[in-house]
N, C-alpha and C positions, 0 to 999 in steps of 0.2 A: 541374870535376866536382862540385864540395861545391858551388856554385852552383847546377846543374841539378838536382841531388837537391833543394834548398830550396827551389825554386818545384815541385818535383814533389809535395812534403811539403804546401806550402802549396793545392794545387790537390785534393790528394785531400780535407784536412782542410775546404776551401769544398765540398766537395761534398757530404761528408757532413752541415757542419752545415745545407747545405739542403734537404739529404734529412729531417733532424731537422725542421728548422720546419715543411716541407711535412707532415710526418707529423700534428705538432702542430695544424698547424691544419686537418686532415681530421678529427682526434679532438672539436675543437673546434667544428666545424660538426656532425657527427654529432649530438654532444649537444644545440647549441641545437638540432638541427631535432624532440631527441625530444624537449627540456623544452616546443616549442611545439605538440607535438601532445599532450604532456601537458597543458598548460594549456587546450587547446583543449575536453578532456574531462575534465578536473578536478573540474568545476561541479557540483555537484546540486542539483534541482530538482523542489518538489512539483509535481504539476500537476491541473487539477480536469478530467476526461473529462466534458464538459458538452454537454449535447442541449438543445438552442432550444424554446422552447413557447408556443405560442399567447399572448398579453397583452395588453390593450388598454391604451392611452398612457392617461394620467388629466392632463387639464387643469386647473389649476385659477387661476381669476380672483375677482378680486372684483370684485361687484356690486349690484344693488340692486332693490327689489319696483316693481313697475311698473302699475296698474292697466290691463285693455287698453281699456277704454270711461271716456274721462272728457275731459269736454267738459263748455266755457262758453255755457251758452244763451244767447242775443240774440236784441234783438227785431228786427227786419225794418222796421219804420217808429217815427217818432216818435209818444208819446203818456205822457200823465201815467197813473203806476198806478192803479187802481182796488184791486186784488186782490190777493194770495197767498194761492192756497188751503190749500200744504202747507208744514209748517215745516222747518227745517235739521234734517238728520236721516233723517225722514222716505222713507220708501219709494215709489215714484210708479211707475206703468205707463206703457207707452208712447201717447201721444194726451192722456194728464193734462194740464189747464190746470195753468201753471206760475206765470204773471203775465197778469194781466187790464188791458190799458191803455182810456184813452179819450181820441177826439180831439176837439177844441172844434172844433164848430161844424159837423161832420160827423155829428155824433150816430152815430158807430163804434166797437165794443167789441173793438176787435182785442186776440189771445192768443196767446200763446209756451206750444208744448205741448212735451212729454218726448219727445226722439227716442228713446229707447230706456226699457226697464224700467233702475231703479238706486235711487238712494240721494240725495239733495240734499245734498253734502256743503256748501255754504256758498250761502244767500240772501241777495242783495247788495241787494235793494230792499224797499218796503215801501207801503203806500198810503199816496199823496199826493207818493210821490217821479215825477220824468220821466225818461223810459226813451228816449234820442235811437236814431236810426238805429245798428245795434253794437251799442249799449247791453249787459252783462251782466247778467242777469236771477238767474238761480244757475246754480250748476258741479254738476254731473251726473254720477255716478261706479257703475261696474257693476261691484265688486272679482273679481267668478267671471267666469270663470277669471283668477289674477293672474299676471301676466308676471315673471318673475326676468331680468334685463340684464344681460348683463358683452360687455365686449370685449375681442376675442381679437388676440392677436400675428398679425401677417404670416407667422409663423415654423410658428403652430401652426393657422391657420383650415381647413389642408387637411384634419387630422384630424376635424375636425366634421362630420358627415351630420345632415341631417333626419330624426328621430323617432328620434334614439338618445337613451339614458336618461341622464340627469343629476341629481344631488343640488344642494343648497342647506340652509344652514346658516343661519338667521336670526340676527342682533346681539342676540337672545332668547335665543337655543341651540335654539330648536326648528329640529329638521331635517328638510326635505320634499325627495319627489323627483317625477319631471316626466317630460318630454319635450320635445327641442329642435325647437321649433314654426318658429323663423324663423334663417337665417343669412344675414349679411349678403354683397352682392356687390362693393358700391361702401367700399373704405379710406374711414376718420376721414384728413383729409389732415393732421392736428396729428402724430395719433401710431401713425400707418399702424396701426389696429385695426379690424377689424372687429364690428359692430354682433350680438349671438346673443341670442335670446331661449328663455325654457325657461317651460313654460302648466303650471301647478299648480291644481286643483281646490280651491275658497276657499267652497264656500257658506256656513259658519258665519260668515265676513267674519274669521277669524281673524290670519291674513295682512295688517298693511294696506300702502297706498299709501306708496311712498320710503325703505324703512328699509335697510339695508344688508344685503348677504349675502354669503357664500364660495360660488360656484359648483365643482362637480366634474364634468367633464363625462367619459362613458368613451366614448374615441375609437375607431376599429376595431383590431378585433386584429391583430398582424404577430407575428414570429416573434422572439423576445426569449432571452437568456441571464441570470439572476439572479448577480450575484456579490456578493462584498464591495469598499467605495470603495475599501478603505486598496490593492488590487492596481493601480487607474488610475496611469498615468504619463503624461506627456507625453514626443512624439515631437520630433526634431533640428528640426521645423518649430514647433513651439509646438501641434499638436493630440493632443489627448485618445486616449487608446489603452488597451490591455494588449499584455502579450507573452505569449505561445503557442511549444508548440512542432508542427514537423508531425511526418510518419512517419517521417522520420531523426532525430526527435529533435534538429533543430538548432531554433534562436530566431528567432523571426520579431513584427516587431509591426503589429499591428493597432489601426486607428482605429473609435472607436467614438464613437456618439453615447448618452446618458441619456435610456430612454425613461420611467423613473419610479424616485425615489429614497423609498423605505419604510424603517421603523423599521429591519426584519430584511435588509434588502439592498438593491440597486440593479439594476434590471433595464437590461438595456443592445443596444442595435443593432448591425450592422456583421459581422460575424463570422460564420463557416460555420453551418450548422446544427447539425453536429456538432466541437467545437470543446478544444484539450487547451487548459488556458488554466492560465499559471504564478501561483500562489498563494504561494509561497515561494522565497523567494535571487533573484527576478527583478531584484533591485537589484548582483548582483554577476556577471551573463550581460551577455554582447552580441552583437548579430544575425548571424546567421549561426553562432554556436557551438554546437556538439557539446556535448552536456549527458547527465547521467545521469539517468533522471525516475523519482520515486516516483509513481507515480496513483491518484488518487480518484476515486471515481465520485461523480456532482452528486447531493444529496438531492433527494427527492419534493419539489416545491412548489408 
């Protein structure tokens, strides 16, 4: 009988203390499951209420002054000079005797005229020198209009159109602007660029032939957001982004490409038009999370 009672003692005493632990650990589930929907909305976060606006991409290469007419006159047959009328230098119309030759024993005064109006930037002969078939007579140079050259990335040529405005900076400091006259269709195959040319009005001859320049070209507008860099992060795949949040207010990130980086900001692609984009604590959120947002509305820009 004290026997039956002690395993009756010991059966009620396991019962209860599993009733205890089961208790215990529904208290203890409870809680994590509020600390993790605590955690889930814990977060605050500024965020900027940003509207897209019109911007055009600004490219910019270095390049160089280009003369578009300049050409080595040759003669056409052999013969000893006779002539030069006009010195280096010198201004010439089109049909001007250039070099006057003469051939023995033909008794013939063949002449090398100016294809075009220009300039005689170098006279290579002189009388009494022989001018063979080829032969260089002088180089020929028409500076108005002068060409500016840069080549564009494979990455950027789409954005270039014909007779959009482009700037140029000369290795002077003087700065002219243009229009891009020529884009190229066929890659550099060295260094997959494309050939762009941009026509500047030169009559003073101010501008000369080969010097360097920074080209700006402004590419067509699309739809752009201005932020600040320091908010970019990179995304679990290694691309360039920000985080956002949408209309629940959870975290989402978004990849973005740099359409133009300026003093005062960085304008950037990829992104709605109307877009909440997190500016602050986005370093201690993670995708998908419930967040608290304070918001800003984007300034005029």
């Amino acid at each position: 009988m004290k026997i039956r009672r002690t395993y009756k003692t010991a059966a009620i005493t396991f019962v209860l203390a599993f009733l205890w632990l089961l208790s215990g650990l529904l208290v203890n589930n409870e809680s994590s499951s509020k600390e993790i929907a605590d955690l889930e909305t814990i977060s605050s976060v500024t965020v900027l209420k940003s509207e897209a606006k019109l911007h055009s991409k600004k490219i910019k290469v270095s390049g160089f002054t280009e003369a578009e007419k300049l050409v080595n006159v040759k003669a056409e047959i052999s013969g000893r000079v006779t002539e030069t009328p006009f010195r280096q230098g010198e201004y010439v119309k089109k049909g001007d005797v250039i070099c006057q030759q003469y051939i023995a024993g033909r008794e013939a005064y063949p002449k090398v005229f100016a294809p075009f109006n220009g300039y005689l930037e170098r006279v290579y002969v002189e009388s009494g020198d022989y001018l063979n078939v080829g032969g260089v007579c002088a180089t020929l140079i028409d500076p108005n209009p002068m060409l500016i050259v840069g080549e564009i990335s494979e990455k950027e040529i789409a954005f270039v159109k014909l007779n959009t405005q482009a700037k140029a900076k000369l290795i002077s400091g003087n700065e002219i602007e243009g229009l891009i006259t020529f884009v190229g269709t066929s890659a550099d195959r060295a260094g997959r660029t494309f050939r762009v040319e941009m026509s500047v009005e030169n009559n003073d001859r101010s501008i000369r032939d080969g010097i360097s320049a920074a080209i700006t070209i402004e590419a067509n507008k699309v739809l752009a957001h201005k932020v600040s860099p320091a908010i970019l992060m990179l995304g679990d795949e290694g691309q360039l982004g920000v985080r956002t949040v949408n209309l629940n207010n959870e975290v989402e990130f978004n990849t973005i490409e740099i359409l133009e980086d300026t003093l005062n900001g960085i304008w950037i692609t990829g992104l709605p038009q109307t877009s909440r984009i997190i500016t602050l604590g986005q370093e201690y959120v993670f995708l998908g999370q419930t967040v608290k947002v304070k918001e800003v509305i984007s300034p005029e820009v």
